[in-house]
Backbone as CSV, one residue per row, in Angstrom:
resi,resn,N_x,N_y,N_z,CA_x,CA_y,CA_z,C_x,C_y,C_z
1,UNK,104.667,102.513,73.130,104.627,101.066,73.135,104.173,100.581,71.759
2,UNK,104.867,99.976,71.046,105.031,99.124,69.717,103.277,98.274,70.227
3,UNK,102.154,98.308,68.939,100.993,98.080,68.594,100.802,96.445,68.011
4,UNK,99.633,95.914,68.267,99.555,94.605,67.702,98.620,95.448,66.402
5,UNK,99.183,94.883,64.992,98.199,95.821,63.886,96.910,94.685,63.326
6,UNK,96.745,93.271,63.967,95.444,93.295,64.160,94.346,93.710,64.492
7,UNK,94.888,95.126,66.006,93.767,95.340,66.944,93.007,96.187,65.820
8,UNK,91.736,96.654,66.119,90.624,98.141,65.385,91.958,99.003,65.313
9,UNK,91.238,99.364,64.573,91.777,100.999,64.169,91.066,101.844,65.495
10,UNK,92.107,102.867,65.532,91.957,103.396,67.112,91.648,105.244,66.312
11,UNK,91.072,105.600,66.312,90.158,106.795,65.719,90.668,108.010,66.664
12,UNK,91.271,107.986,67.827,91.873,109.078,68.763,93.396,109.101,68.348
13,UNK,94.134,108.038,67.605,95.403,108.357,67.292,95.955,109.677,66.841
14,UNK,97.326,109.866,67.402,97.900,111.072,66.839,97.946,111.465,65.389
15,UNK,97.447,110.360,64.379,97.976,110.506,63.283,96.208,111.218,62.757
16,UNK,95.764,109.950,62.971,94.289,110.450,62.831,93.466,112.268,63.568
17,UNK,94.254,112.452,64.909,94.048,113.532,64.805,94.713,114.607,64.204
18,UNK,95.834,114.486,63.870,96.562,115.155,62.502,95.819,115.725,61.069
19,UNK,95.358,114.117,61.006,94.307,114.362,59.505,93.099,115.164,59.500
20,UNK,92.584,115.051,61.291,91.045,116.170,61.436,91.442,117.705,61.857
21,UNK,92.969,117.717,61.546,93.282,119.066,61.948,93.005,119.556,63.464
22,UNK,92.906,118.553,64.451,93.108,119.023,66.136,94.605,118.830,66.229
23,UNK,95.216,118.479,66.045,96.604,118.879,66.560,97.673,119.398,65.024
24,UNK,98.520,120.599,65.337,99.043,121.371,64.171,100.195,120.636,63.546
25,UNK,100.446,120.595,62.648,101.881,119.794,61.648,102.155,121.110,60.794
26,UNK,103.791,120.421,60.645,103.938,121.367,59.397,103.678,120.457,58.161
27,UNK,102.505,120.617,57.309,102.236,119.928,56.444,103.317,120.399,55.197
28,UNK,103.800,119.454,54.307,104.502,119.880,53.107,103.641,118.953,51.792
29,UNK,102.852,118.549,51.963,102.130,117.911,50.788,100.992,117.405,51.007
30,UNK,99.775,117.291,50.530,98.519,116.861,50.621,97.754,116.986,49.105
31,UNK,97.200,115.723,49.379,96.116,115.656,48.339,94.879,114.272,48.340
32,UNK,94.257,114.368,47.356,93.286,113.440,48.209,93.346,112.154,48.964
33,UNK,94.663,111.607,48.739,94.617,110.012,49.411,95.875,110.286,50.497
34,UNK,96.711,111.326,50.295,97.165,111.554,51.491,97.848,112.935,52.127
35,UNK,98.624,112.757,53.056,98.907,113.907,53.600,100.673,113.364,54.346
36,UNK,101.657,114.284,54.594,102.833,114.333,54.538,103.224,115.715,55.455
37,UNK,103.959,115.352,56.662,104.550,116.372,57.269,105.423,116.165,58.295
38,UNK,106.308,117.506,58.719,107.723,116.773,59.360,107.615,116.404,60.753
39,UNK,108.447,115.353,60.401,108.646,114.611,62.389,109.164,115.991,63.181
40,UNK,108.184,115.771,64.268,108.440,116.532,65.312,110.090,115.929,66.259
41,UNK,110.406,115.168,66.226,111.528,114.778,66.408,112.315,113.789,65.247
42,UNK,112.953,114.664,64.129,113.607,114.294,63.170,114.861,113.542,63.854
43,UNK,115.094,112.364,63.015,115.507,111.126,63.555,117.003,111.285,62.066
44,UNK,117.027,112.273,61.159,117.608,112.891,59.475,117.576,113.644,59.481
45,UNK,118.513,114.924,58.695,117.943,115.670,57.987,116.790,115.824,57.793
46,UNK,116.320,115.066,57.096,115.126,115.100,56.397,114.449,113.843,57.533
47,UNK,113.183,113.904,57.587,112.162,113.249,58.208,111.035,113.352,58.069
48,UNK,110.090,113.229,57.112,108.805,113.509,57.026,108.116,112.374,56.961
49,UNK,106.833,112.299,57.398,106.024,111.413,57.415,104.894,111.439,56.717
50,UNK,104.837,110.428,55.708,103.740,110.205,54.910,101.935,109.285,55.318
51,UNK,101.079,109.822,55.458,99.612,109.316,55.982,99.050,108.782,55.046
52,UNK,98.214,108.080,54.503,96.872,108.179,53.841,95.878,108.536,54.779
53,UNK,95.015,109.092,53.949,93.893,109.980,54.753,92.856,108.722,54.656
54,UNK,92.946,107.304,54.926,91.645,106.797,55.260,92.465,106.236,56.349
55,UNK,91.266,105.225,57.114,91.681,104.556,58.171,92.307,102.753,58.204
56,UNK,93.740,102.997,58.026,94.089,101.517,57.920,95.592,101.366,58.923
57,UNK,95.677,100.422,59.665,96.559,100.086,60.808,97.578,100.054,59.971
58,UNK,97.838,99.362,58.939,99.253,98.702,58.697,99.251,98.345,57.233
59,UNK,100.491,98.600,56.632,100.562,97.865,55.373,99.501,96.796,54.844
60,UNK,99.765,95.692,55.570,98.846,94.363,55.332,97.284,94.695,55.693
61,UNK,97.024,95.793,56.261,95.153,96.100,56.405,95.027,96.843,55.164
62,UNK,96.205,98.285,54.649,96.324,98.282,53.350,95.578,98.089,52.544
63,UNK,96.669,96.765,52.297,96.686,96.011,51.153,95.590,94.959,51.225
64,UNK,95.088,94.738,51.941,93.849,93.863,52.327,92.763,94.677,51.577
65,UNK,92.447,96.084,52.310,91.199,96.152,51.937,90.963,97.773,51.598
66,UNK,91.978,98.570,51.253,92.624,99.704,50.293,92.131,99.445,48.996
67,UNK,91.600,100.365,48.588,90.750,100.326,46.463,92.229,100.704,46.202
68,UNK,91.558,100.091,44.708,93.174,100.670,43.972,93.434,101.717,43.801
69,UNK,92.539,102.602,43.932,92.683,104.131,43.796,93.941,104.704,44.887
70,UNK,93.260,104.038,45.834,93.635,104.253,47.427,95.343,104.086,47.286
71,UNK,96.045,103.014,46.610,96.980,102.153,47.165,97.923,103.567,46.201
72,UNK,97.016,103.128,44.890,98.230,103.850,43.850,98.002,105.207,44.192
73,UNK,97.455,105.967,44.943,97.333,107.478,45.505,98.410,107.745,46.122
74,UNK,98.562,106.234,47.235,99.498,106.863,48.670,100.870,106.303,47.712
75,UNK,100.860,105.420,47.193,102.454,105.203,46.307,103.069,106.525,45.661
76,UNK,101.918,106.840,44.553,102.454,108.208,44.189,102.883,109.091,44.988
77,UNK,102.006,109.308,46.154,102.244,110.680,47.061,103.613,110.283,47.891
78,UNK,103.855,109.003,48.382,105.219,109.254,48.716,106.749,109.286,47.544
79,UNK,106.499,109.147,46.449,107.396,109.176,45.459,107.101,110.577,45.243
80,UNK,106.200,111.274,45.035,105.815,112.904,45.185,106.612,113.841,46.012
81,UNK,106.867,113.493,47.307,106.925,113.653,48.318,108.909,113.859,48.261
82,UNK,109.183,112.645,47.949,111.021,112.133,47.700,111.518,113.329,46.556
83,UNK,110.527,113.570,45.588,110.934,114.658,44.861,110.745,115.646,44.590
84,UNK,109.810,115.696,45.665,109.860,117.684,46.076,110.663,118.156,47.225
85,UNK,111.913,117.074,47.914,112.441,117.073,49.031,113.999,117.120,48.364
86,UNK,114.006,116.451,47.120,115.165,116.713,46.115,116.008,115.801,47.011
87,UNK,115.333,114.560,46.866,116.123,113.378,47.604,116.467,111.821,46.543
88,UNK,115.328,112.214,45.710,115.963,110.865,44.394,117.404,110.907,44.202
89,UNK,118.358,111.898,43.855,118.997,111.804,43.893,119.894,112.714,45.614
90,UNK,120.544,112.728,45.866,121.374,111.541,45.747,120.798,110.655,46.645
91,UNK,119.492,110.164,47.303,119.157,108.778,47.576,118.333,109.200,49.151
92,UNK,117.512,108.246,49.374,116.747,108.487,51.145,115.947,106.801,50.913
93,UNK,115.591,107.102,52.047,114.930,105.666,52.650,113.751,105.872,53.171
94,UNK,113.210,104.818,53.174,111.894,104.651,53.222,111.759,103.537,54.471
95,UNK,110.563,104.131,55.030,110.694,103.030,56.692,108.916,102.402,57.035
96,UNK,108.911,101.704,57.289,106.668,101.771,58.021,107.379,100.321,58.931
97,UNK,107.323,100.959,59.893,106.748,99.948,61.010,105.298,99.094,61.102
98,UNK,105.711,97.510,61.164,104.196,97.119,61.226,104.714,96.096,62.711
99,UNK,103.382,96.583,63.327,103.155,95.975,64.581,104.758,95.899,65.462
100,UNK,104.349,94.995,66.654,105.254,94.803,67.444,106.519,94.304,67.322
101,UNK,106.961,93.471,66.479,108.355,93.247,66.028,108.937,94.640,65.583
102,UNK,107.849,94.717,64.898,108.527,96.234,63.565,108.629,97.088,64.710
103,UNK,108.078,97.352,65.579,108.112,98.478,66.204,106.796,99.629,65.885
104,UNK,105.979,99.377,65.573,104.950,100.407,65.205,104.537,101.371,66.655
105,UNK,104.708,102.222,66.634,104.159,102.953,67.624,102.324,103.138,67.635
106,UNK,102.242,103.804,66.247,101.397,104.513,66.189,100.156,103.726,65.461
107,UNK,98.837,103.867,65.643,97.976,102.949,64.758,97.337,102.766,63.673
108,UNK,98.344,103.873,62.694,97.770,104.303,61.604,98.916,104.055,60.602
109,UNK,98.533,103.810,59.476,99.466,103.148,58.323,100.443,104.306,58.108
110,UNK,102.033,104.777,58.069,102.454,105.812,57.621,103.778,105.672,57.597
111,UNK,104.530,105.983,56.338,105.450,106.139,55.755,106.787,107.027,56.295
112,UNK,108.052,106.264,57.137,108.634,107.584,57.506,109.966,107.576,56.376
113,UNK,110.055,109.428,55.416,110.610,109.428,54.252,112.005,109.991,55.072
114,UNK,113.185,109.638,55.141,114.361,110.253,55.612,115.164,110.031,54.581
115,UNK,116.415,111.524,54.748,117.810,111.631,53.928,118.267,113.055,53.945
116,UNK,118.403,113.587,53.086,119.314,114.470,53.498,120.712,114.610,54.466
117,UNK,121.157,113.253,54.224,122.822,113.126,54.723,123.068,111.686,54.381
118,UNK,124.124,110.921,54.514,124.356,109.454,54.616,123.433,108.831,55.531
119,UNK,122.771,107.756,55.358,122.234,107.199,56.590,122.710,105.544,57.167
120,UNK,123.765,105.205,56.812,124.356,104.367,56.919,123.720,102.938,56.959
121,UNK,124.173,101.881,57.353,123.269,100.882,56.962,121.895,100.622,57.567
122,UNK,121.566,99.703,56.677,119.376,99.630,57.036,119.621,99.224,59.049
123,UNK,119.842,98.150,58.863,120.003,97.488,60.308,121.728,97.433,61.292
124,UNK,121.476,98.184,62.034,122.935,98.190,62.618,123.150,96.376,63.561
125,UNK,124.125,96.052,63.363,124.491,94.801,63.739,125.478,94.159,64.520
């Protein structure tokens, strides 16, 4: 069920228990502001999901109240991420659900990186 990303940050999330290492991922990248590993149900080729390792619901909590350290960490690490997957070229997409329109499932800020084939247009219509 798609999240309102006003509510708290919810500290039992799947993502959050990801980051304390109780439940296993295949991790493909980590470093201090974040962490990156593949969807258990790849939706691409390619599907990995990008975290920051602090606690923020959504883009806009983010960007609210994320140090700059923080912001330009998780930017790098998913551009990190696109080119150790050898997807700059020829091209992938970038997705974050925020809240209930967007569809957010989950209650933790995170990046889903897909490609590795055509992915045809952003919004089907």
């Amino acid at each position: 069920m798609p999240i309102d990303p006003t509510l708290p940050y919810d500290d039992e999330n799947i993502f959050a228990r990801i980051l304390r290492g109780e439940i296993p991922s295949t991790r493909v990248y980590e470093d201090e502001w974040a962490i990156a590993f593949e969807d258990i149900n790849p939706q691409a080729a390619v599907h990995t999901l990008i975290v920051p390792r602090a606690s923020y619901v959504s883009w806009d909590d983010f960007s609210a109240r994320g140090s700059d350290a923080e912001i330009a960490g998780f930017v790098r690490a998913v551009g990190e991420v696109a080119r150790r997957k050898g997807l700059v070229e020829p091209g992938y997409r970038l997705l974050a659900n925020v809240g209930r329109h967007g569809g957010q499932e989950v209650p933790h800020l995170h990046v889903h990186l897909f490609g590795g084939e055509p992915l045809g247009r952003m919004i089907a219509r």
